[in-house]
C-alpha positions, 0 to 999 in steps of 0.5 A: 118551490113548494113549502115544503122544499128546505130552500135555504140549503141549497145542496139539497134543493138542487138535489131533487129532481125536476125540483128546478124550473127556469124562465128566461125573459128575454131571448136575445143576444143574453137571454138565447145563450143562458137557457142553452146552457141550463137546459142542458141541466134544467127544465127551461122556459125560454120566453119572449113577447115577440111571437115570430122570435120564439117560432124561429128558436123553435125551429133551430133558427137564430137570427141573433148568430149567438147560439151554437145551433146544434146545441139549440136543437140538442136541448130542444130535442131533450125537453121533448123526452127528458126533465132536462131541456128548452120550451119556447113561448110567448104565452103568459100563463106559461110562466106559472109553472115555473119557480125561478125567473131569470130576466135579460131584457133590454134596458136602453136609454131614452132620447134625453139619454137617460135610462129607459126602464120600460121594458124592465118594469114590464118584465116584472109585473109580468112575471108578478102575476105569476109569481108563487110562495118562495119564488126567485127572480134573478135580473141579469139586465144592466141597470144602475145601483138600487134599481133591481131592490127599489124599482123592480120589487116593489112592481113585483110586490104589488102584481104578485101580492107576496112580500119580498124577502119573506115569500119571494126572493131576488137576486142580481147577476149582470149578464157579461156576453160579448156579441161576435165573440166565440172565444169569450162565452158565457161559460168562459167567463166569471160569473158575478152573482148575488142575492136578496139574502145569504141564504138566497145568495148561496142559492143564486152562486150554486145555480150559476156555478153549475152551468159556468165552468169558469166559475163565480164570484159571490158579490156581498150585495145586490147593489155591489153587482149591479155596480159591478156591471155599471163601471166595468163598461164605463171604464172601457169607454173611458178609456176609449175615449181617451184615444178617440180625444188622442185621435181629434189632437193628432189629426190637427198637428198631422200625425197618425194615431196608430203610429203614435199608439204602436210606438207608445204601446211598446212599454210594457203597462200602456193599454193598448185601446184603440180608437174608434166609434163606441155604440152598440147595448152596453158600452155606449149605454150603461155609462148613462145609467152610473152617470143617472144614479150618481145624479140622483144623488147630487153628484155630477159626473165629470169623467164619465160624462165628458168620455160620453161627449167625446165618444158620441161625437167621433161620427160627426168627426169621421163625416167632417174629415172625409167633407174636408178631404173630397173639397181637397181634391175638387170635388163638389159636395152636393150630389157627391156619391159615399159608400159606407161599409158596415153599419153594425155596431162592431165587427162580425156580428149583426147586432145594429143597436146603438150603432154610432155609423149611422151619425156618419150617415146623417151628417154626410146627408146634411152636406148633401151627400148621396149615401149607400151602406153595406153590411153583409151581417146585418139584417136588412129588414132590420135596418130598414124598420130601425133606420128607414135605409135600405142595405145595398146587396152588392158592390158594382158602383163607383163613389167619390168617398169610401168609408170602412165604419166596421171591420168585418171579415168580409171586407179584408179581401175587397178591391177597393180600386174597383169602386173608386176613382183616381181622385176618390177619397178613401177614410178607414176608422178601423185602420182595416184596410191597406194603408197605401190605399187610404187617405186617412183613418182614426 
């Protein structure tokens, strides 16, 4: 933005041709849909720091499933010949001729559970070193109310040398992708943004509201739509977690939840969850970084943390329950063979970040279980940098224990009576399956 551009009104900014340059940190499962969609409009950056990510995109491939190919090759097509249009890049010195920086990086937690700013931090004083008078850094990644105003800015203040709110601006936008979902995208859902200033703010809305057709909400503060995003997930595991609790007390009196859940579910109010493991990037996540803010400021969550119990511990659950049921039917533990269907952290998708499977896995190890897991969605590659496992490529054995974790299409049609024995144990944690076939399920 040069000094000369009115940047408060923002009808007229955005009226200039080429006047808008995007950068977008970040190229996953948030980041790869977002500059698809404004470089339709825009001249968009796509930055990552993993070099053979950005070679792929470059070549119209996507590992993540997330983006409609013909529309990645569309806009990298258009930024080869128009204004408008995508350019890939891991190099650094490319971000200084942009004016507008959206961030989509990860923010994970650590191994104590509680928020790992790393990446964020990162990102900022990255794009410091590139930030000009009048520049917007707009964050997209789920952190915790304040975050964004007091720990990114000031990392931006002191690697660019500007002064916020005066020759820089920030804004907030929490990014609302559901991984797998096709129905539910980016343009399809309501966007909440926000921004430094009223006038930034305006800007911010009409940046977004150009791109989603579903439209925006204009939140009143950048700490209001950093809130947003944090209980909008927290609630859903709250809720879940109330039904995985359902599932622990109706296993003892010796019932079925699902049965339970369809009958409750026929009045019109009941929320119809449904139990089962909480991983992946956000919902098994982000509670831990309301629960962290809260903290700081001497409240102790009680809800939000004893859902997170329950909800981290229905792996360990699932792996006690098949134990107990192969010592019903004779089996010896030890050296005893299981089969794991799945390892993502949700259906048709191959995102395996958080995924709460593994907990099975490990605690079937313990007992001595030999344990095999298949995923026809996951990256094998991947899973053995993340995990050290090693995905089986077809199905031919025969085990004393099957375990359905994920529900992916592929698994509708399966013979389980091929891989089984008369006296195996089948257990399904997403009442996937035929029910004549299983032992038992959440």
């Amino acid at each position: 933005m040069s000094n000369s551009t009115p940047l408060l009104d923002h009808e007229k900014y955005f009226e200039e041709p080429g006047q808008v340059k995007i950068a977008i940190i970040g190229l996953g499962y948030v980041g790869l849909p977002l500059a698809i969609e404004f470089a339709k409009r825009y001249d968009v950056l796509g930055f990552d720091i993993n070099e053979e990510r950005v070679g792929e995109l470059a070549k119209g491939k996507d590992r993540t499933k997330e983006a409609h190919l013909d529309d990645l090759n569309k806009v990298v097509l258009l930024g080869n010949k128009s204004p408008q249009g995508i350019h890939f890049s891991s190099n650094i010195p490319d971000l200084k001729n942009y004016n507008i920086f959206i961030v989509t990086v990860p923010t994970p937690i650590n191994q104590f559970k509680s928020p790992d700013l790393v990446p964020l931090l990162k990102a900022s004083a990255m794009i410091g070193g590139a930030l000009k008078e009048n520049d917007i850094v707009i964050y997209e990644s789920t952190v915790y109310p304040g975050c964004t105003e007091d720990d990114c800015v000031p990392v931006l203040e002191k690697t660019s040398g500007l002064k916020f709110n005066e020759q820089f601006f920030v804004g907030y936008s929490p990014e609302r992708i559901n991984p797998g979902d096709k129905v539910n995208t980016l343009t399809t859902i309501k966007k909440v943004t926000s921004g430094s200033t009223v006038e930034i703010a305006d800007l911010i809305d009409h940046l977004y509201a150009s791109i989603i057709p579903a439209g925006t909400h204009k939140a009143p503060s950048i700490k209001v739509a950093e809130a947003s995003k944090a209980i909008e997930n927290a609630q859903r595991d709250v809720n879940i977690s109330f039904v995985n609790e359902l599932a622990l007390i109706f296993d003892r009196i010796g019932i079925d939840t699902n049965d339970v859940l369809d009958a409750a579910g026929t009045k019109w109010n009941f929320l119809k969850y449904k139990p089962g493991l909480v991983g992946g990037h956000c919902i098994g996540v982000d509670p831990y970084y309301l629960a962290h803010k809260a903290e700081s400021l001497g409240y102790h969550p009680q809800v939000i943390l004893s859902g997170r119990r329950v909800n981290d511990n229905m792996g360990m659950f699932v792996a006690n329950k098949v134990v107990k049921l192969l010592i019903k039917k004779g089996h010896k533990i030890d050296g005893s063979r299981a089969l794991i269907l799945g390892i993502t952290f949700k259906e048709n998708c191959p995102d395996i970040r958080n995924t709460r499977v593994i907990d099975i896995y490990h605690e079937l190890e313990q007992f001595g279980v030999q344990v095999d897991i298949h995923d026809p969605w996951a990256n094998a590659e991947t899973v053995k940098e993340e995990h050290g496992l090693k995905l089986l490529t077809n199905l031919t054995l025969k085990y004393d224990a099957i375990i359905l974790a994920v529900a992916h299409d592929e698994y509708k049609d399966l013979d389980i009576n091929k891989m089984t024995n008369p006296h195996s144990v089948v257990f399904d944690t997403k009442a996937f399956i035929k029910r004549e076939l299983v032992d038992a399920r959440l």
